[in-house]
N, C-alpha and C positions, 0 to 999 in steps of 0.2 A: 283218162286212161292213157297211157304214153304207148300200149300195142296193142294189138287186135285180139280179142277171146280169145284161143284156140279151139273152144269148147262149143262153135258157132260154126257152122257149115253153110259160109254165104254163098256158095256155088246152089242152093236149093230156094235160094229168093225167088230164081223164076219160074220153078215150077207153083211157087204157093204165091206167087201172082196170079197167072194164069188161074189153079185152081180158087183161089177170092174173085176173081172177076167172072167165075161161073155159080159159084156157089153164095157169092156175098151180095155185097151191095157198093159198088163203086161209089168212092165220092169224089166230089170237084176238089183240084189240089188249088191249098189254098199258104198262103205265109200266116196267115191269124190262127193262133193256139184256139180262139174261143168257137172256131169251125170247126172243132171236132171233139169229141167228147171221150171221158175217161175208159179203154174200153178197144177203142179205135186202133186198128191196124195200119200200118204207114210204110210204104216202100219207097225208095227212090235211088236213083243214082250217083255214088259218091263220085269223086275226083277217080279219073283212069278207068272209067266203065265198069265201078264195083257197086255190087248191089247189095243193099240195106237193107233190113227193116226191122222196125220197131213197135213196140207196142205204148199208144196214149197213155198217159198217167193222169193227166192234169192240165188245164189252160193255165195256170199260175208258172211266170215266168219268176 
Protein backbone atom coordinates (compact mmCIF):
# COMPACT_ATOMS: atom_id res chain seq x y z
CA UNK A 1 0.00 0.00 0.00
CA UNK A 2 1.81 3.41 -0.67
CA UNK A 3 -1.12 5.20 2.02
CA UNK A 4 -3.15 4.27 4.79
CA UNK A 5 -6.98 2.97 4.35
CA UNK A 6 -9.15 5.77 4.89
CA UNK A 7 -11.80 3.37 5.64
CA UNK A 8 -9.91 2.22 9.02
CA UNK A 9 -10.40 4.12 12.15
CA UNK A 10 -7.04 3.51 14.01
CA UNK A 11 -7.73 5.88 16.69
CA UNK A 12 -10.29 2.82 18.17
CA UNK A 13 -7.12 0.29 18.47
CA UNK A 14 -7.07 1.11 22.01
CA UNK A 15 -10.34 0.69 23.00
CA UNK A 16 -10.58 -2.94 21.25
CA UNK A 17 -7.22 -3.73 23.04
CA UNK A 18 -8.42 -3.01 26.19
CA UNK A 19 -11.68 -4.71 25.49
CA UNK A 20 -9.61 -8.28 24.07
CA UNK A 21 -7.56 -8.18 27.12
CA UNK A 22 -10.86 -8.49 29.08
CA UNK A 23 -13.00 -10.47 26.99
CA UNK A 24 -10.14 -12.57 25.06
CA UNK A 25 -7.29 -14.40 25.64
CA UNK A 26 -3.96 -12.56 25.73
CA UNK A 27 -1.09 -14.02 24.13
CA UNK A 28 2.91 -13.92 24.61
CA UNK A 29 4.08 -11.40 21.71
CA UNK A 30 6.14 -13.37 19.76
CA UNK A 31 8.49 -12.60 15.91
CA UNK A 32 7.49 -16.45 14.72
CA UNK A 33 4.45 -16.54 12.43
CA UNK A 34 4.05 -20.36 13.72
CA UNK A 35 2.96 -18.77 17.41
CA UNK A 36 0.00 -17.88 16.31
CA UNK A 37 -2.73 -19.33 14.44
CA UNK A 38 -5.05 -18.42 11.45
CA UNK A 39 -7.75 -16.55 13.39
CA UNK A 40 -5.54 -14.49 15.80
CA UNK A 41 -5.90 -10.84 16.44
CA UNK A 42 -2.59 -8.83 16.56
CA UNK A 43 -1.97 -5.12 17.79
CA UNK A 44 1.02 -3.32 18.05
CA UNK A 45 2.69 -0.08 17.69
CA UNK A 46 3.85 1.30 14.44
CA UNK A 47 6.57 4.11 13.95
CA UNK A 48 5.39 7.71 15.75
CA UNK A 49 3.05 5.97 18.48
CA UNK A 50 0.24 4.71 15.78
CA UNK A 51 -1.65 1.94 16.58
CA UNK A 52 -2.40 -1.21 14.53
CA UNK A 53 -3.94 -4.19 14.17
CA UNK A 54 -4.49 -6.95 12.17
CA UNK A 55 -6.02 -9.98 11.80
CA UNK A 56 -3.68 -13.66 11.37
CA UNK A 57 -4.12 -15.21 8.12
CA UNK A 58 -1.59 -17.74 7.94
CA UNK A 59 2.16 -18.80 9.30
CA UNK A 60 3.30 -18.97 5.62
CA UNK A 61 5.75 -16.35 4.94
Amino acid sequence: MSSTDKNIDHRRVPNLQVFFSRHGEELAVSSLGSDYKPGDIVTWMMPGNFPYIDLFTNNVL
